[in-house]
C-alpha positions in Angstrom: -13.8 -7.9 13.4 -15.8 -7.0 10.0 -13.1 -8.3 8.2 -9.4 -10.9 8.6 -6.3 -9.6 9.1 -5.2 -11.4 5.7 -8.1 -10.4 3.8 -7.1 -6.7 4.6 -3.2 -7.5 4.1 -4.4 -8.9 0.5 -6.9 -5.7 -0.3 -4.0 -3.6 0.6 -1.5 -4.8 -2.0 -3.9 -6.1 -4.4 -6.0 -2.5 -4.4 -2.5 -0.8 -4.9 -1.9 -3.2 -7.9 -4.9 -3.2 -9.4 -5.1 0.9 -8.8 -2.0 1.4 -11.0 -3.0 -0.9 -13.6 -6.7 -0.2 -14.2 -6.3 2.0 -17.9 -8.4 5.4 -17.8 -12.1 5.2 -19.0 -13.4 2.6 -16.8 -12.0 -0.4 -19.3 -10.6 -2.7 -17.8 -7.4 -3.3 -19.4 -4.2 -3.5 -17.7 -1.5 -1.4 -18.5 1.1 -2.3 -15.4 4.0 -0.2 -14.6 6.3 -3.5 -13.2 8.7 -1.5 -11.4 5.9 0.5 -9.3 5.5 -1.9 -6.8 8.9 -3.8 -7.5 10.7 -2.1 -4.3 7.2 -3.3 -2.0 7.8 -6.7 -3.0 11.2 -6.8 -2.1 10.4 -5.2 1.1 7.7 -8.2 1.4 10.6 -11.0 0.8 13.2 -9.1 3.5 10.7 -9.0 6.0 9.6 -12.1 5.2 13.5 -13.6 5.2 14.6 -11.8 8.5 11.0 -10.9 10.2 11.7 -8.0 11.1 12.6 -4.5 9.4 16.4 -4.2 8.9 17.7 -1.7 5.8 21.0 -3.0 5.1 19.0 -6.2 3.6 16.6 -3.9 2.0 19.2 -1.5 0.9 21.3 -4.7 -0.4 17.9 -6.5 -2.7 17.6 -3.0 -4.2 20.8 -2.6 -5.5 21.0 -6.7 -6.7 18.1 -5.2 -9.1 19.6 -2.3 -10.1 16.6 -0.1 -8.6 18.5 3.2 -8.5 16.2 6.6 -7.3 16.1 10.0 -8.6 14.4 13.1 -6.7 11.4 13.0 -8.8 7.6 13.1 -8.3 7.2 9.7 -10.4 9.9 8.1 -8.1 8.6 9.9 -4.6 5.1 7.8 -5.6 7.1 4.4 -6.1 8.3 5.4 -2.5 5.4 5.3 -1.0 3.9 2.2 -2.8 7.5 1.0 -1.0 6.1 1.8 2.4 3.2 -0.4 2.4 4.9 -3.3 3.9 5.5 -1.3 6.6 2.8 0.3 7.0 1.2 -3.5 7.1 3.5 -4.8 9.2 3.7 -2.7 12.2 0.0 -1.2 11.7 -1.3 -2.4 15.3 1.3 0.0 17.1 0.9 3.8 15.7 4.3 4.7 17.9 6.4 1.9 16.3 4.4 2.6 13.2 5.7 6.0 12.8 9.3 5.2 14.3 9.4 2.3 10.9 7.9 4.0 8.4 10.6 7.2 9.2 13.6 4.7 9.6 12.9 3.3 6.1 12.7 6.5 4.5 16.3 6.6 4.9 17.1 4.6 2.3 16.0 7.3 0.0 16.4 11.1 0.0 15.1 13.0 2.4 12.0 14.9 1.4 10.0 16.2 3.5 6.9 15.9 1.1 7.6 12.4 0.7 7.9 11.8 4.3 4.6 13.5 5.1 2.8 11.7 2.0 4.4 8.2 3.5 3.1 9.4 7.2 -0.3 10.0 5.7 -1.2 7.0 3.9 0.8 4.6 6.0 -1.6 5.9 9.4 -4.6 5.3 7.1 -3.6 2.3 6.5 -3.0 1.5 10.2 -6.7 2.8 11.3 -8.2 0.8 8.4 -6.3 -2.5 9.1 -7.4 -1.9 12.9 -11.0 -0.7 11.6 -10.5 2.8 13.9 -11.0 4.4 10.5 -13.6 7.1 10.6 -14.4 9.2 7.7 -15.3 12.2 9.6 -12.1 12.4 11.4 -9.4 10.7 9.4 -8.0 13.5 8.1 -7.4 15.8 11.7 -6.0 12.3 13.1 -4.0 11.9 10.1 -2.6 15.8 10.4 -2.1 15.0 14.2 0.1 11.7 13.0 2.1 14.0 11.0 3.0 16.8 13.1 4.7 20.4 12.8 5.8 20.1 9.3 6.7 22.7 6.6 4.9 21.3 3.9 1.4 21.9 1.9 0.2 18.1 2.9 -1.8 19.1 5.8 -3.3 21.9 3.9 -4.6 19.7 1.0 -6.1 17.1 2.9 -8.1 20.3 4.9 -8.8 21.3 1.5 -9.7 17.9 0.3 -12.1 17.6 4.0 -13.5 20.9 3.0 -14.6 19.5 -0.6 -16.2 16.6 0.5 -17.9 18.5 2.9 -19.5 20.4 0.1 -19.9 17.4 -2.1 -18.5 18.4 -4.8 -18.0 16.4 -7.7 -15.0 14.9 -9.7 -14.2 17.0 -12.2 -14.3 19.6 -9.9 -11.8 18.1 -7.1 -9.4 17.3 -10.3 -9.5 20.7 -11.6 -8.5 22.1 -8.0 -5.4 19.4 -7.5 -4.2 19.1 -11.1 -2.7 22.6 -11.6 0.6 21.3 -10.9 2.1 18.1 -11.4 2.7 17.7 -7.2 3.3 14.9 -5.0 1.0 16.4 -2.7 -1.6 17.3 -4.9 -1.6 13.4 -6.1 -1.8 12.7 -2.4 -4.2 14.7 -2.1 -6.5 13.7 -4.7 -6.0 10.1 -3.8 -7.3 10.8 -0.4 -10.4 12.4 -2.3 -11.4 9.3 -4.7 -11.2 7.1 -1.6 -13.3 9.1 1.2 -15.6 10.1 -1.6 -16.4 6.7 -2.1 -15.4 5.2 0.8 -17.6 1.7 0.7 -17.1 1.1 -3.2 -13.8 0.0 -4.0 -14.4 -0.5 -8.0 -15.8 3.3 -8.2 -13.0 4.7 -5.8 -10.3 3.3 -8.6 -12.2 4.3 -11.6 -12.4 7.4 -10.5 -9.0 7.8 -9.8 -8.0 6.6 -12.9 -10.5 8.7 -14.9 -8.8 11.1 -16.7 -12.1 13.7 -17.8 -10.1 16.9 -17.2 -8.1 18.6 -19.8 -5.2 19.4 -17.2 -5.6 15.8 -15.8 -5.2 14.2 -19.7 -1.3 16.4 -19.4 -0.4 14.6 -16.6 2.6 11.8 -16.5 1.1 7.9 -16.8 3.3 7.5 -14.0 1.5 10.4 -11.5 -2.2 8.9 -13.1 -1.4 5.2 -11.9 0.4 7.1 -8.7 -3.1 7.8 -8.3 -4.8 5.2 -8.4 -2.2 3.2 -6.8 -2.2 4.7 -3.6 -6.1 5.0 -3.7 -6.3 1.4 -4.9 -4.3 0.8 -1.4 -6.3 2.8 0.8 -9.8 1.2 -0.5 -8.4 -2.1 -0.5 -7.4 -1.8 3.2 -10.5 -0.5 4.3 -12.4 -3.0 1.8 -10.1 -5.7 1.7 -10.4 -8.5 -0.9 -13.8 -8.8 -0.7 -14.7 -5.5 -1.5 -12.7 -5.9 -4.7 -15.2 -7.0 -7.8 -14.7 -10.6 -8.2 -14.4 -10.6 -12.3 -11.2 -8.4 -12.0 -10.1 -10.5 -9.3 -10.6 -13.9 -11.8 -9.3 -11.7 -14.7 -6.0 -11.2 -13.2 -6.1 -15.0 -12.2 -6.4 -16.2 -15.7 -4.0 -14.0 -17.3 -1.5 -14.8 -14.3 0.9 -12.5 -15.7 4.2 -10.7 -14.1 3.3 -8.9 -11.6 5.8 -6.4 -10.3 8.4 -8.0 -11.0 7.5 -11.4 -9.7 6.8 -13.9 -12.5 3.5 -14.5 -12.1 -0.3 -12.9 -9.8 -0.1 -16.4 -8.3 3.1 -15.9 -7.0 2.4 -12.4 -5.6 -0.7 -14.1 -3.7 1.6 -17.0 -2.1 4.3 -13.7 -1.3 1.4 -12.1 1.2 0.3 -15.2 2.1 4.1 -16.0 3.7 3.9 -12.4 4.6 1.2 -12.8 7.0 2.4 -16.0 8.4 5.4 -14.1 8.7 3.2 -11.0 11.0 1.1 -13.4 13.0 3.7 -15.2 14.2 3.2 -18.2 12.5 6.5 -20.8 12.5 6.8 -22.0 8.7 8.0 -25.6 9.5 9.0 -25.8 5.6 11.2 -23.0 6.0 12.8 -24.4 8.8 13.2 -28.3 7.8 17.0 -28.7 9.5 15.3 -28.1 13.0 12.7 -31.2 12.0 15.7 -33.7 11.8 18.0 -35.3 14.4 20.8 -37.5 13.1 19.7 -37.6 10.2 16.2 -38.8 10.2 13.4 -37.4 10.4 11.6 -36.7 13.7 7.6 -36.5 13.5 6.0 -33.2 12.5 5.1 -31.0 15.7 1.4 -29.2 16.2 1.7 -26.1 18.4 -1.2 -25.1 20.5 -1.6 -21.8 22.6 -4.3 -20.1 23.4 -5.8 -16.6 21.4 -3.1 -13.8 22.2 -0.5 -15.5 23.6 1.4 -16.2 20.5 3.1 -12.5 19.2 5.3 -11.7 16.2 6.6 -9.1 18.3 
């Protein structure tokens, strides 16, 4: 395996992060939007809490923080950041994968763009995280994943195959998806910035936050940092952590600021840490410390042993 499991769990959330907080221009100054990734995180702590997908809970951690939804292009890009728990957590399985990722959408409306855009990434995702992720054919297998639809998503990712196919440049590819202010086209366009630069996760976010284009400098700073955000999370899968540029890595560190809506980056690197454990299988003895006493006292700490693949989260 080229890289962990955790250090592609890590480059998922913290290329999504970084992706919608990079400012345009290639400085690097953060300019986060801390209710974009708010609804992954509390995805993160339900799955975490019950370890296993159940919407009632999530439905139920949304409404304690007042995160109410609107049928808009800005919110349908907060969706899908939403997905990526899912999208992480049942990535091995591509049946149960689709199944989950179509059972949360649920929660919200019902758009068929959004369900296609949360189909796309999330199977990218999958292939990265189980390194199956070929540039040359992602996008067929990632039409194949989606199916008979009604929507313009397949035919943007053809179109965005065709482009790279031709090399052509940036400014070009964000003249051709920024006539509209789309979901798909900011699907689309994501999808571009990462295959384009598939190895080079620092260039793959710059240029998705690079707003050169006349039409591109209209947009919403919500659908920009959409952008970047979901290439951010694609590049960081494929890349994981240490694909991501160590300054910007010890930058965030230092500042330690909120980070969607948790109080501090230290505290959303100890959230996918727990998250992991929580995948793997891993029993948390601190989370369980009544099952460590009996009458009372203590008993001594147990060490479990089994050998590699025996031990399933599910």
């Amino acid at each position: 395996m080229r890289y962990s499991p955790i250090s592609r769990f890590k480059g998922t959330l913290l290329g999504a992060f970084l992706g919608e907080s990079l400012a345009s221009g290639g400085e690097i100054q953060f300019q986060s939007y801390p209710d974009l990734g708010r609804m992954a995180v509390l995805g993160i702590q339900s799955l975490i809490a019950l370890g296993k997908l159940d919407l009632d809970d999530w439905t139920r951690r949304q409404q304690q923080e007042s995160l109410y939804l609107a049928a808009t292009d800005d919110i349908s890009i907060k969706i899908i950041i939403a997905i990526l728990p899912v999208a992480l957590f049942f990535h091995e399985n591509p049946i149960k994968l689709r199944q989950n990722l179509l059972h949360v959408l649920k929660i919200w409306e019902d758009d068929p763009v959004v369900q296609d855009g949360t189909l796309a990434v999330g199977y990218a995702i999958s292939l990265a995280l189980t390194e199956k992720l070929d540039p040359l054919t992602l996008i067929p297998q990632i039409i194949s994943f989606i199916g008979e639809t009604p929507t313009s998503i397949p035919k943007k990712l053809l179109r965005v195959q065709n482009l790279l196919e031709q090399g052509v440049g940036l400014s070009r590819a964000q003249a051709e998806f920024a006539r509209e202010e789309k979901l798909s086209n900011t699907i689309a366009m994501a999808f571009y910035c990462f295959l384009s630069t598939l190895e080079d996760f620092r260039l793959a976010v710059l240029r998705a936050t690079y707003n050169h284009n006349a039409k591109v400098q209209d947009a919403t700073p919500l659908s920009s940092q959409g952008i970047g955000a979901i290439t951010g999370a694609l590049s960081g899968a494929y890349n994981a952590t240490g694909g991501i540029p160590v300054n910007w890595q010890v930058l965030l560190l230092q500042r330690n600021s909120p980070a969607w809506g948790l109080t501090s980056f230290s505290q959303m690197l100890k959230l996918t840490d727990a998250f992991v454990a929580v995948w793997s299988g891993v029993y948390d003895l601190a989370l369980n410390p009544r099952e460590l006493t009996e009458e009372g006292c203590e008993v001594a700490l147990l060490s479990v042993y089994a050998a590699p693949g025996v031990i399933r989260s599910r």
